[in-house]
MMTF fields as JSON, N, C-alpha, C and O atoms, coordinates in Angstrom:
{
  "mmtfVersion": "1.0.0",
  "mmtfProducer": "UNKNOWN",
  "numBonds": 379,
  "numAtoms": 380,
  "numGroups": 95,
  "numChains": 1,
  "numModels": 1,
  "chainsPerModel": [1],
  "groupsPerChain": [95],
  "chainIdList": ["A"],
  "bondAtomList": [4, 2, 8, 6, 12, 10, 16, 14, 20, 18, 24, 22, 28, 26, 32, 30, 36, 34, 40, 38, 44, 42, 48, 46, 52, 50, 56, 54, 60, 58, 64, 62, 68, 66, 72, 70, 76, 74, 80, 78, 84, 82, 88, 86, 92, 90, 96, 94, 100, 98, 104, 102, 108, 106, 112, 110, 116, 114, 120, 118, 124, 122, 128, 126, 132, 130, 136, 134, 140, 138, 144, 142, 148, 146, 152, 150, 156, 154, 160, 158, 164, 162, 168, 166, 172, 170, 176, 174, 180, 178, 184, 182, 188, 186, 192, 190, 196, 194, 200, 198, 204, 202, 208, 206, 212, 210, 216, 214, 220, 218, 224, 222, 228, 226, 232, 230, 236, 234, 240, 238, 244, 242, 248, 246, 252, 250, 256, 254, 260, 258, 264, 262, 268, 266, 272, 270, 276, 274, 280, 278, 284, 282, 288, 286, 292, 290, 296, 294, 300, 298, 304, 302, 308, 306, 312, 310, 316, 314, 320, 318, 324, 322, 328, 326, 332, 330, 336, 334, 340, 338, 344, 342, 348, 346, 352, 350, 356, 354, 360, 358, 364, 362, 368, 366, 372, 370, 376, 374],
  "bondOrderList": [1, 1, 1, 1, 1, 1, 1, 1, 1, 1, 1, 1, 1, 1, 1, 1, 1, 1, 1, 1, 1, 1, 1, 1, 1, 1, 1, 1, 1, 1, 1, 1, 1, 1, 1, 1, 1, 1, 1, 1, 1, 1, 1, 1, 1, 1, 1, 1, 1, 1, 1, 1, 1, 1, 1, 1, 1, 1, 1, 1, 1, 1, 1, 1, 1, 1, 1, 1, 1, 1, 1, 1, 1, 1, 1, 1, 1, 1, 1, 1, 1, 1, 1, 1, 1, 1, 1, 1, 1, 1, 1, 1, 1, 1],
  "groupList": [{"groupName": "UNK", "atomNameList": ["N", "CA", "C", "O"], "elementList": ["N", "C", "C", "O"], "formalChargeList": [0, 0, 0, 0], "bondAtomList": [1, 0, 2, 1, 3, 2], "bondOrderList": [1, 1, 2], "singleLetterCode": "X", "chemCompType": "L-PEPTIDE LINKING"}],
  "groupTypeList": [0, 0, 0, 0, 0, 0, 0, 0, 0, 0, 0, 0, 0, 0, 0, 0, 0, 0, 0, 0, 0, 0, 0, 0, 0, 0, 0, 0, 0, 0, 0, 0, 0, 0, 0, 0, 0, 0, 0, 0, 0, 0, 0, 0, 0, 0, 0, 0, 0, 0, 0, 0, 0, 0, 0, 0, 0, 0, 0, 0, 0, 0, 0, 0, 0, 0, 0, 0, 0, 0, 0, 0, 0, 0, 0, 0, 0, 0, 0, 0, 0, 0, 0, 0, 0, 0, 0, 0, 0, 0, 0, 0, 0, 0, 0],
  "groupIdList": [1, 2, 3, 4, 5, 6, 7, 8, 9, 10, 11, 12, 13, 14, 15, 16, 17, 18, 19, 20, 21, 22, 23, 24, 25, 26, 27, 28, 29, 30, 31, 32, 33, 34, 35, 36, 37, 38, 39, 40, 41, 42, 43, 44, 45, 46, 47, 48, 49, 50, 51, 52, 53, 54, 55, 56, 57, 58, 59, 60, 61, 62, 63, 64, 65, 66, 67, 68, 69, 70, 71, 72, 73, 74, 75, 76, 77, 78, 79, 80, 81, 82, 83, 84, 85, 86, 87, 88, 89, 90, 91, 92, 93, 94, 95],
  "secStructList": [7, 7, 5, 7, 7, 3, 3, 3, 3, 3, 6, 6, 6, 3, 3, 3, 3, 3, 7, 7, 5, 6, 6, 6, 7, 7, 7, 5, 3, 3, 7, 7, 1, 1, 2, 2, 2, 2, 2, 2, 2, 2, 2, 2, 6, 6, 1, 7, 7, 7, 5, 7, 7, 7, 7, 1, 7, 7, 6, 6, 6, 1, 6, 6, 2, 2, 2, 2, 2, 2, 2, 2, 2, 2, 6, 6, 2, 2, 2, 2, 2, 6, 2, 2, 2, 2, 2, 2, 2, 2, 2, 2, 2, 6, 7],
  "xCoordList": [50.878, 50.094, 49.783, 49.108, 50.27, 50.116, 49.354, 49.656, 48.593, 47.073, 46.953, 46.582, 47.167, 47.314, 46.122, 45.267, 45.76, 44.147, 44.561, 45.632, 44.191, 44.248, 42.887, 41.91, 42.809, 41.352, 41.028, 41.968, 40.421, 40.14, 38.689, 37.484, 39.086, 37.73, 36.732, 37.03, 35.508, 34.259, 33.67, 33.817, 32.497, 31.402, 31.699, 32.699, 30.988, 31.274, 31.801, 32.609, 31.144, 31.716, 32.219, 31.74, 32.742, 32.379, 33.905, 34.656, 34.073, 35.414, 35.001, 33.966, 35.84, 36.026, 37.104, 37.498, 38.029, 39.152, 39.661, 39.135, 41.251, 41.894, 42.626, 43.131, 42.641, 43.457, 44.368, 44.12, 45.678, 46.663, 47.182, 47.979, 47.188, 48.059, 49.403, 49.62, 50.377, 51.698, 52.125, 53.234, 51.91, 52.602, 52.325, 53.164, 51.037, 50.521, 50.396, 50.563, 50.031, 50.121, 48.52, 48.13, 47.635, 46.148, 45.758, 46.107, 44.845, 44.385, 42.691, 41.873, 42.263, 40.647, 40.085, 40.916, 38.766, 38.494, 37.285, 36.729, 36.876, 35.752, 34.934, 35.324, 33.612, 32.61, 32.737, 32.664, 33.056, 33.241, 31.992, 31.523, 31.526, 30.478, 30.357, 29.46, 31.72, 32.247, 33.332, 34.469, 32.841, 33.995, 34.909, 36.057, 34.356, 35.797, 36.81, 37.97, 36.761, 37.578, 38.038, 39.262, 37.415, 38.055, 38.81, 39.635, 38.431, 39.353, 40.586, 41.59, 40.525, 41.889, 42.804, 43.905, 42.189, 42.524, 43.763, 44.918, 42.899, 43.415, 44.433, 45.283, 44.164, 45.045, 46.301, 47.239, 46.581, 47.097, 48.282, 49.506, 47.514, 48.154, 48.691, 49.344, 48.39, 49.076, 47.701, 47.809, 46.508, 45.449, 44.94, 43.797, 45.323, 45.381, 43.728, 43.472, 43.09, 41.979, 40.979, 40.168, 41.538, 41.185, 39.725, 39.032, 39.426, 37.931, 37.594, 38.295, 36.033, 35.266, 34.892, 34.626, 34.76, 33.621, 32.677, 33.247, 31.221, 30.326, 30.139, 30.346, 29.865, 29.221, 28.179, 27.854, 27.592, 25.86, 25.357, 26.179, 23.958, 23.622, 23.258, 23.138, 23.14, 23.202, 23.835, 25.02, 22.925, 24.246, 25.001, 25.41, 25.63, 26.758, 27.899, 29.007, 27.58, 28.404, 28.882, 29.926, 27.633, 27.64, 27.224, 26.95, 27.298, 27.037, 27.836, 27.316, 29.148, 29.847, 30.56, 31.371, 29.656, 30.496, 30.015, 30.45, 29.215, 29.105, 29.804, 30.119, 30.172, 31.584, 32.591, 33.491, 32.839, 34.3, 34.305, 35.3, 33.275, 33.183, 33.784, 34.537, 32.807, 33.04, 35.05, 35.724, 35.444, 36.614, 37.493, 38.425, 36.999, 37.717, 37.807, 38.702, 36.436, 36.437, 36.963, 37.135, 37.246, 38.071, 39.652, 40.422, 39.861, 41.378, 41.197, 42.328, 40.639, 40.869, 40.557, 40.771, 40.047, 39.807, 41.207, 41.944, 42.079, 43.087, 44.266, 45.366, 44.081, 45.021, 44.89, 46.021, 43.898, 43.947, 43.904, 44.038, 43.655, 43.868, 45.071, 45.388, 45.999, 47.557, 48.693, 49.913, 47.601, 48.423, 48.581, 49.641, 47.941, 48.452, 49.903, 50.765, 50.148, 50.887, 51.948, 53.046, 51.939, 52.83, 53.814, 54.99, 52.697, 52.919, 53.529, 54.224, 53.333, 54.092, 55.186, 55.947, 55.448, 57.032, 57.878, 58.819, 57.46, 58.323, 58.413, 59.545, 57.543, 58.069, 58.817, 59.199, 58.983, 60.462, 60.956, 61.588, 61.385, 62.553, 63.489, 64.592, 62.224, 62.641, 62.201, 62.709, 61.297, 61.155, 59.65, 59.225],
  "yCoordList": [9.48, 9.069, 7.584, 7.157, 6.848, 5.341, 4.754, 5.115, 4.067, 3.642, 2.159, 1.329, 1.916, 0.33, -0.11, 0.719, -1.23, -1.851, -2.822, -3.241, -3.535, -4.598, -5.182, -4.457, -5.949, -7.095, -6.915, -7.277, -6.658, -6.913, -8.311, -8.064, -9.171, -10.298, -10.256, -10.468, -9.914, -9.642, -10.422, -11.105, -10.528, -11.2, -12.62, -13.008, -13.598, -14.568, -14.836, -15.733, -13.652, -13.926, -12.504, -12.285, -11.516, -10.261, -9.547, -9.823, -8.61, -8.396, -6.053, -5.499, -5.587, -4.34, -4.2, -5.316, -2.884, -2.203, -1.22, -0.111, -1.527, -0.711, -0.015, -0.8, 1.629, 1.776, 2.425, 2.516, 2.984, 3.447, 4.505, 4.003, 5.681, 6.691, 6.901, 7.372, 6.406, 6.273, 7.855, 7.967, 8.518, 10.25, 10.86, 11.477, 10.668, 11.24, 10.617, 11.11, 9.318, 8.529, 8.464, 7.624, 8.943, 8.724, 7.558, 6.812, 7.275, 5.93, 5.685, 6.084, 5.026, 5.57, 3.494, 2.645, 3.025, 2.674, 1.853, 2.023, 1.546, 0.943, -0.302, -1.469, 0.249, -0.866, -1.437, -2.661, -0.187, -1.057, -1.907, -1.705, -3.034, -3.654, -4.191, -4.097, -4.914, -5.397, -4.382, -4.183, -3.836, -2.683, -3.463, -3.11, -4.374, -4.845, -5.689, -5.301, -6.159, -6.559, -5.358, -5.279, -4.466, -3.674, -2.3, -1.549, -2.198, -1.664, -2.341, -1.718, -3.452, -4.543, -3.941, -3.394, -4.15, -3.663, -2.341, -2.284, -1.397, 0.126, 0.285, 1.158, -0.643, -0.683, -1.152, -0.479, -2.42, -3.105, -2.037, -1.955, -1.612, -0.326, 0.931, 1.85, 0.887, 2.231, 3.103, 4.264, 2.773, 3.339, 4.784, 5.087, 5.394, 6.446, 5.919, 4.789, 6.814, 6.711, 8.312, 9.005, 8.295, 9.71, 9.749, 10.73, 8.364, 8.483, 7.315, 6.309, 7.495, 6.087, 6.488, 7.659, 5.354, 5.267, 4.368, 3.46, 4.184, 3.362, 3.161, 3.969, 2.332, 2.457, 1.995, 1.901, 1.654, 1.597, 1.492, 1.531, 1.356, 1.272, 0.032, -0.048, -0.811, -2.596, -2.654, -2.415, -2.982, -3.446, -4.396, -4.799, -5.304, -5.916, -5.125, -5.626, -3.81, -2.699, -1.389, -0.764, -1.378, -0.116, -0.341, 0.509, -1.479, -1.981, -1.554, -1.587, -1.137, -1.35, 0.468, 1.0, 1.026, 2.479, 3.562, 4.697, 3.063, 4.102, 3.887, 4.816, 2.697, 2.706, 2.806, 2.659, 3.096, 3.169, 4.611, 5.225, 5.298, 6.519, 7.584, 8.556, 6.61, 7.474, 7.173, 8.0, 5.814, 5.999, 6.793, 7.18, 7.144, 8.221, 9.705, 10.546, 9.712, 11.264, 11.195, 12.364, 10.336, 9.85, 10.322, 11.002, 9.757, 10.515, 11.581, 11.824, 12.061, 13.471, 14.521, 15.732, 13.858, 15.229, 14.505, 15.465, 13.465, 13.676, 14.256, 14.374, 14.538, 14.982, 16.33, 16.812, 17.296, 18.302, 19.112, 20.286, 17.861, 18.14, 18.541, 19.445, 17.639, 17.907, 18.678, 18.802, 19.177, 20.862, 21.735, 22.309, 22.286, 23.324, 22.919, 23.797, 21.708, 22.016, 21.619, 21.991, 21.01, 20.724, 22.416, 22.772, 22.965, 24.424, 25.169, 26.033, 24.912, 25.415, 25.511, 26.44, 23.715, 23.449, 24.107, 24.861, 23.753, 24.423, 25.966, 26.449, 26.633, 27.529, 28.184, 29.355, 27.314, 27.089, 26.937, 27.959, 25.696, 25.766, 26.245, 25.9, 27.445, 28.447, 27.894, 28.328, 26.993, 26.531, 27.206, 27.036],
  "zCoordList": [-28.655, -27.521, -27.667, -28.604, -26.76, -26.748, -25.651, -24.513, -25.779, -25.101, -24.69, -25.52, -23.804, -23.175, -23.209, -23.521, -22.973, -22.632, -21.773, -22.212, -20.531, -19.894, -19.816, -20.002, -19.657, -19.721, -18.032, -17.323, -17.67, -15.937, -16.033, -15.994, -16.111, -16.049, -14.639, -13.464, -15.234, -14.247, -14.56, -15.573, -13.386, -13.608, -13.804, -13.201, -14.591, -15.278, -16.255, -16.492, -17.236, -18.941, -19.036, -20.149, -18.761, -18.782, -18.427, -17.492, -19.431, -18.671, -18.501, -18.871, -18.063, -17.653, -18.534, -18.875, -19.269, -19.481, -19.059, -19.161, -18.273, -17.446, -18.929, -19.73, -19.248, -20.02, -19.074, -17.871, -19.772, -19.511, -20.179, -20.972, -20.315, -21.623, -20.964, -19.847, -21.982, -21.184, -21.404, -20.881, -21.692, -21.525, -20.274, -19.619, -19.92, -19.137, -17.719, -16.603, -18.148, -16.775, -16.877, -16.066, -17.456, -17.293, -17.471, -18.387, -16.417, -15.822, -16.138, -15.309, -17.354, -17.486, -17.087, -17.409, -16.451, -16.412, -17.288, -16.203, -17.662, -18.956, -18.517, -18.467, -18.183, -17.843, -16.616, -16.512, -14.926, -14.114, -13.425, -12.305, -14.506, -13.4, -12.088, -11.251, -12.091, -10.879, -10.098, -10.525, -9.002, -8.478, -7.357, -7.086, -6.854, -6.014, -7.456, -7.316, -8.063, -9.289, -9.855, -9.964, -10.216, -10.933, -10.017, -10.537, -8.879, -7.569, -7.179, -6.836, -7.223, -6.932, -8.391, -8.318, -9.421, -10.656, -10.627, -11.05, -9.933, -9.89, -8.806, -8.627, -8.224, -6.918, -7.161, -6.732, -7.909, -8.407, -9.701, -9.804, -10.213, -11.315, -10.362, -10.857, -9.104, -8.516, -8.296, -8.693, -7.768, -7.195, -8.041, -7.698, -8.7, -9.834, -10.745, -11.161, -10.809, -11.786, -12.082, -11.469, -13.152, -14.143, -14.67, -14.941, -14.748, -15.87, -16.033, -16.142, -16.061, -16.337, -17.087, -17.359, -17.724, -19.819, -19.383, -18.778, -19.43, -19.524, -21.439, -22.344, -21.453, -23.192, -23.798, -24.981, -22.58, -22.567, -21.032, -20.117, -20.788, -19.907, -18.971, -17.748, -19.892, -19.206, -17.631, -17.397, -16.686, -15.372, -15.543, -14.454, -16.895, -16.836, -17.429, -17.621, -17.728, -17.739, -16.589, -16.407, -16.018, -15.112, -13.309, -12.462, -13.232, -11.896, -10.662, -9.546, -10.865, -10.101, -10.016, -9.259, -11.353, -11.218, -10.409, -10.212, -10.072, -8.359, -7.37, -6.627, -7.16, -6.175, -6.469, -5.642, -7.765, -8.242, -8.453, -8.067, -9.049, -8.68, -7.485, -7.433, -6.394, -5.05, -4.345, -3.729, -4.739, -5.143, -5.326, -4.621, -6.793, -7.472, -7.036, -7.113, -6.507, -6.012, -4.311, -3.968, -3.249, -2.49, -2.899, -2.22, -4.173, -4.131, -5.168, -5.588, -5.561, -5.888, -4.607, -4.662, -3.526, -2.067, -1.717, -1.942, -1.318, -0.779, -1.53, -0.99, -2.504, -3.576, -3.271, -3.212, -3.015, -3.105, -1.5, -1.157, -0.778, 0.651, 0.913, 1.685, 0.05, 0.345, -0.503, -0.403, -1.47, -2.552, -1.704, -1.953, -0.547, -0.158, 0.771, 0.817, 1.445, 1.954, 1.164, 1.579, 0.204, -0.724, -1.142, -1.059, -1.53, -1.764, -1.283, -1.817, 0.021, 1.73, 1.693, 1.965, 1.056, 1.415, 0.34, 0.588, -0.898, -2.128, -1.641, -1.644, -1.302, -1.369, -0.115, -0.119, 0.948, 1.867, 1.309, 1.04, 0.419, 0.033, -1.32, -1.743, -1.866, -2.663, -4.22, -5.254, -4.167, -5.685, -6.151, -7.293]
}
């Protein structure tokens, strides 16, 4: 299991970490204080986001993860909006 880190620079002095797990494709976020930076971020990586880590409570850590949050749970309802018909089709066409 191999684990990327990208720097996403926030704030002034302050940066966020986009990780990456290349097996899986899991997309975890770290310290989004700034959420339009670190949304451009995710967007930028293919809009995909599995998990936020805060690692303390400071708002030059956690400022921004309520909108990145609601985000996230944004595409997990269209993701699952579109299993059933996904479902539909495979099993037209016998898979």
């Amino acid at each position: 299991m191999a684990v990327t880190a990208e720097a996403v620079p926030i704030l002034s002095d302050n940066y966020a970490w986009l990780l990456r797990e290349g097996t899986s494709g899991a997309v975890a976020i770290v310290d989004p204080a700034d959420a339009k930076a670190c949304i451009a971020a995710l967007d930028k990586a293919g809009g995909k986001l599995d998990l936020i880590l805060l690692t303390h409570h400071h708002s030059d850590h956690i400022a921004g993860a309520d909108e990145v949050r609601a985000l996230q749970l944004q595409d997990r309802r269209r993701r699952r909006r579109r299993a059933p018909a996904a479902e539909a089709r495979h099993r037209a066409e016998g898979r």
